[in-house]
C-alpha positions in Angstrom: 29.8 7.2 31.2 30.3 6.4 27.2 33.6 4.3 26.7 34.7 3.9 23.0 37.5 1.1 22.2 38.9 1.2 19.0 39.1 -2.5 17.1 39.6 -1.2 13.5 39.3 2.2 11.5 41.0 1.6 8.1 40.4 0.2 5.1 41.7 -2.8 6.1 38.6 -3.3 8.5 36.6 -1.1 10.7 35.0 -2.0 14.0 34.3 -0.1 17.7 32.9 -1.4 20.7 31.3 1.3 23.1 29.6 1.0 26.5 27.6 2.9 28.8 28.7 0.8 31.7 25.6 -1.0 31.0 24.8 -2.0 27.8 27.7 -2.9 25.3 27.1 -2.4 21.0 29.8 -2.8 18.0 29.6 -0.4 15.6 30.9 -2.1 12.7 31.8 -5.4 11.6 34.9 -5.1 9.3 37.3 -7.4 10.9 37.3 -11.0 12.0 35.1 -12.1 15.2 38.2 -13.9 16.2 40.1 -10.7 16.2 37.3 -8.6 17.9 37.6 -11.6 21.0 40.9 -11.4 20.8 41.3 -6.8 21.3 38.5 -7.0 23.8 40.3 -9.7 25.5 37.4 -12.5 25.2 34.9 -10.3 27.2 32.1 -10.4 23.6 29.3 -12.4 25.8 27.5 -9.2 27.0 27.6 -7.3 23.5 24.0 -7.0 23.0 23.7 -5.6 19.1 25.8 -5.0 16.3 25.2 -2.2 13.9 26.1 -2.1 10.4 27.2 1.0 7.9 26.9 -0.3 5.1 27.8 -3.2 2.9 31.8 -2.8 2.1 33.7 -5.6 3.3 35.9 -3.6 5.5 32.6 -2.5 7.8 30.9 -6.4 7.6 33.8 -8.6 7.2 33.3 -10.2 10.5 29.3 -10.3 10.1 28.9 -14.4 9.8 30.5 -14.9 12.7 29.1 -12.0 14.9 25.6 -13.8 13.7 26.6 -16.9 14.8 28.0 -15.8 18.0 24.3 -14.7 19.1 24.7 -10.9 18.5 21.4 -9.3 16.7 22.9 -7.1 13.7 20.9 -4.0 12.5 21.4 -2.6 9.2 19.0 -0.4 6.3 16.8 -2.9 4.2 19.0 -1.6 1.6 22.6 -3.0 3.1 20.8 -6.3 4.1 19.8 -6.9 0.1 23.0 -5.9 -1.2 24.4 -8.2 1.4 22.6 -11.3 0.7 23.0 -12.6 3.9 19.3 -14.4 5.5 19.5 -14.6 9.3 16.6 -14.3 11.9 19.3 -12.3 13.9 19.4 -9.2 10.9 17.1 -6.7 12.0 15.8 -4.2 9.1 16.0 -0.9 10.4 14.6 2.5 9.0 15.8 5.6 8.7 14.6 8.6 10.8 12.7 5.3 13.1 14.6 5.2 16.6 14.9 1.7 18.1 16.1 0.2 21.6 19.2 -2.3 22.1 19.2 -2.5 25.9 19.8 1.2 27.5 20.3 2.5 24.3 17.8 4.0 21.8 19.4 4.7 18.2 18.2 6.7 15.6 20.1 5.7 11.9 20.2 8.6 9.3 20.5 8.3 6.0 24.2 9.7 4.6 25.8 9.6 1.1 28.1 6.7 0.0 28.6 5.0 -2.9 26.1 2.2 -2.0 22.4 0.7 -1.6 20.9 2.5 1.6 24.2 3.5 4.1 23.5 4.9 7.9 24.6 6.9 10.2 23.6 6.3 13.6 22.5 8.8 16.5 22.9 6.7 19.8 21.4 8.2 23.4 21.7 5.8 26.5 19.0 6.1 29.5 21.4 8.4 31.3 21.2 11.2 28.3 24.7 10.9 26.7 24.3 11.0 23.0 26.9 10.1 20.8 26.9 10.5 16.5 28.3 7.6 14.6 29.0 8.2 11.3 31.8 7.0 8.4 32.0 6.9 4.7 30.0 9.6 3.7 30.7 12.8 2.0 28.4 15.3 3.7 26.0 15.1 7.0 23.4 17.4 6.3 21.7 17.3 9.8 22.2 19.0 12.6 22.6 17.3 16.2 21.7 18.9 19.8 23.5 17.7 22.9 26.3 15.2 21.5 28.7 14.3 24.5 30.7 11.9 22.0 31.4 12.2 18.2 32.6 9.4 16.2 33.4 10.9 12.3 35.2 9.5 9.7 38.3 11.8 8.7 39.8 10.4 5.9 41.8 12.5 3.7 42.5 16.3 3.4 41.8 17.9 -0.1 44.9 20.0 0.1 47.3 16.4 0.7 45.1 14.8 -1.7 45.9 17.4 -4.6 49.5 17.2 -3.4 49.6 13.4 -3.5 47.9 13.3 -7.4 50.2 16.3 -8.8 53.1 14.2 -7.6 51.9 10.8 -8.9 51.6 9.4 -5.7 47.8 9.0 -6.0 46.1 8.0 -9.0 44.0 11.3 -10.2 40.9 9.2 -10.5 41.0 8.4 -6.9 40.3 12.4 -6.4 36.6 11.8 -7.5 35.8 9.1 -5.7 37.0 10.3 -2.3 35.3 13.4 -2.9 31.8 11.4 -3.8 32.0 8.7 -0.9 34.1 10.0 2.0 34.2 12.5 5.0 37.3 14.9 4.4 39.1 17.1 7.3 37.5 20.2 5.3 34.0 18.7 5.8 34.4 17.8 9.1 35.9 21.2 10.4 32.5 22.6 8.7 30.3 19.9 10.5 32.3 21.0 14.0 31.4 24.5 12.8 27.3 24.0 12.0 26.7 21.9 15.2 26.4 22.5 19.0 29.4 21.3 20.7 28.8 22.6 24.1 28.4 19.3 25.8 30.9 17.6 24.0 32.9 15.5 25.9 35.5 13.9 23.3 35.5 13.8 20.3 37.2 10.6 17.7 38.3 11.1 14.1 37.5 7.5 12.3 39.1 6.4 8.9 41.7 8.0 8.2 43.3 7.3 4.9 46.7 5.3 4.8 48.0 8.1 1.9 45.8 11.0 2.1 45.7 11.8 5.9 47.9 13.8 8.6 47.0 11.9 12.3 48.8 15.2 13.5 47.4 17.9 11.2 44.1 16.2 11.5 43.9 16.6 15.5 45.6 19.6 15.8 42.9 21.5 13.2 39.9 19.8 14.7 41.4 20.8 18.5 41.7 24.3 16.9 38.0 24.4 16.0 36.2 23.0 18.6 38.2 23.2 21.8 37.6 19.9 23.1 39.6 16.6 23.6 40.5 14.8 20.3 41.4 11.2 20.0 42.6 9.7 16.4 41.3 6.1 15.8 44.1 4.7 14.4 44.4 0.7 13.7 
C-alpha cells in the first residue's frame, strides 16, 4: 500500500516522501535535508532515490545535501545542465524511458514549465499500484490507465485569480505567467474529466498558491468530480 507524507508543497519549498512498504523515494528536493530528517522523524537511511521536477529552487533546494547523504537523484539532462551541479549520484534520465529504483519502475514525461527539460513522473511499484506525479505545469496532455494515487499541482483558480488582479491584490502580470507555467483547478477538473479514475484510491492537490487558491473550494470541486477521497497538501 502507497503512503504519501507531505514535507513541503509551496513556493517556499516542495518535497514528498512516498512508500510502498518497501521501497521509499522523495519526490522533490525544495526544502532543507535537515528539515526533511527532521518531518520524517530521522528515519531518511532507507530512501533509496530522489527525483527532481525541475530546476526552481523551491523543488532542489535541499539537493547538495540529499547528494551527500547517499541518495541517487534523477532528473532530465535538461534540469541537470541548468543546475550545474556534477555528482556521480545525478542520474540523467529520459523522457518516455522507464527506469527501476528498488520496487519501483518510473516513467518521467515531459510537461510545460517555464524551464530547460521539466518531468512528470509515472511511478508503478511490483504490486501494480501506479501513482502520477506531476507539478508546475500548465497542461498534461497524456492520458494514464489504472492510477490508484494522483499527486497534481493545484495552484490557483482562474476565477480568484481575475478577482485578485481586478482588485489590485495581484499584480496583472502575474496572470500570464501562472497561466504559461502552472496547473490551475480549471485544468485539473478537466485532467480528472479525460482520465480513468476507476481505481483511484486518493487523490492529493500539490501547490497550491498562498493568494490565488481556495484549500476548501479546491477539494470540494475536485470531490464533486471524481468521487473519491481528496487530501490538500498543505505546508
Amino acid at each position: 500500500m502507497i503512503e504519501i507524507k507531505v514535507l513541503g508543497s509551496s513556493s517556499r519549498g516542495n518535497a514528498y516522501h512516498i512508500s510502498d512498504g518497501r521501497t521509499s523515494l522523495l519526490l522533490e528536493a525544495g526544502i532543507k535535508f535537515r528539515d526533511i530528517q527532521r518531518k520524517l522523524n530521522f528515519k531518511t537511511s532507507d530512501i533509496a532515490g530522489c527525483l527532481i521536477s525541475h530546476e526552481h529552487g523551491d523543488h532542489r533546494l535541499g539537493l547538495k545535501e540529499v547528494l551527500r547523504a547517499g541518495i541517487d537523484v534523477y532528473m532530465s539532462p535538461g534540469t541537470a545542465e541548468a543546475i550545474g551541479e556534477n555528482h556521480h549520484r545525478i542520474n540523467k534520465v529520459e523522457a518516455k524511458k522507464p527506469f527501476k529504483v528498488g520496487t519501483w519502475t518510473i516513467l518521467p514525461f515531459d510537461v510545460q514549465h517555464d524551464v530547460s527539460e521539466p518531468f512528470g513522473f509515472l511511478l508503478q511499484n511490483d504490486v501494480g499500484e501506479k501513482l502520477l506525479f506531476a507539478t508546475d505545469t500548465y497542461y498534461i496532455k497524456y492520458k494514464f490507465k489504472d492510477l490508484t494515487h494522483i499527486m497534481i499541482e493545484t495552484n490557483y483558480s482562474l476565477d480568484i485569480l481575475k478577482e485578485n488582479i481586478a482588485s489590485g491584490r495581484v499584480p496583472k502580470i502575474m496572470k500570464k505567467r501562472l497561466m504559461q507555467s502552472h496547473f490551475s483547478l480549471e485544468n485539473a477538473l478537466g485532467f480528472f474529466k479525460a482520465n480513468d479514475l476507476s481505481k483511484v484510491q486518493e487523490i492529493w492537490l500539490l501547490h497550491l498558491s498562498d493568494n490565488n487558491s481556495d484549500e476548501e473550494l479546491f477539494k470540494r470541486e475536485v470531490q464533486k468530480v471524481t468521487g473519491k477521497i481528496v487530501k490538500v497538501a498543505s505546508q
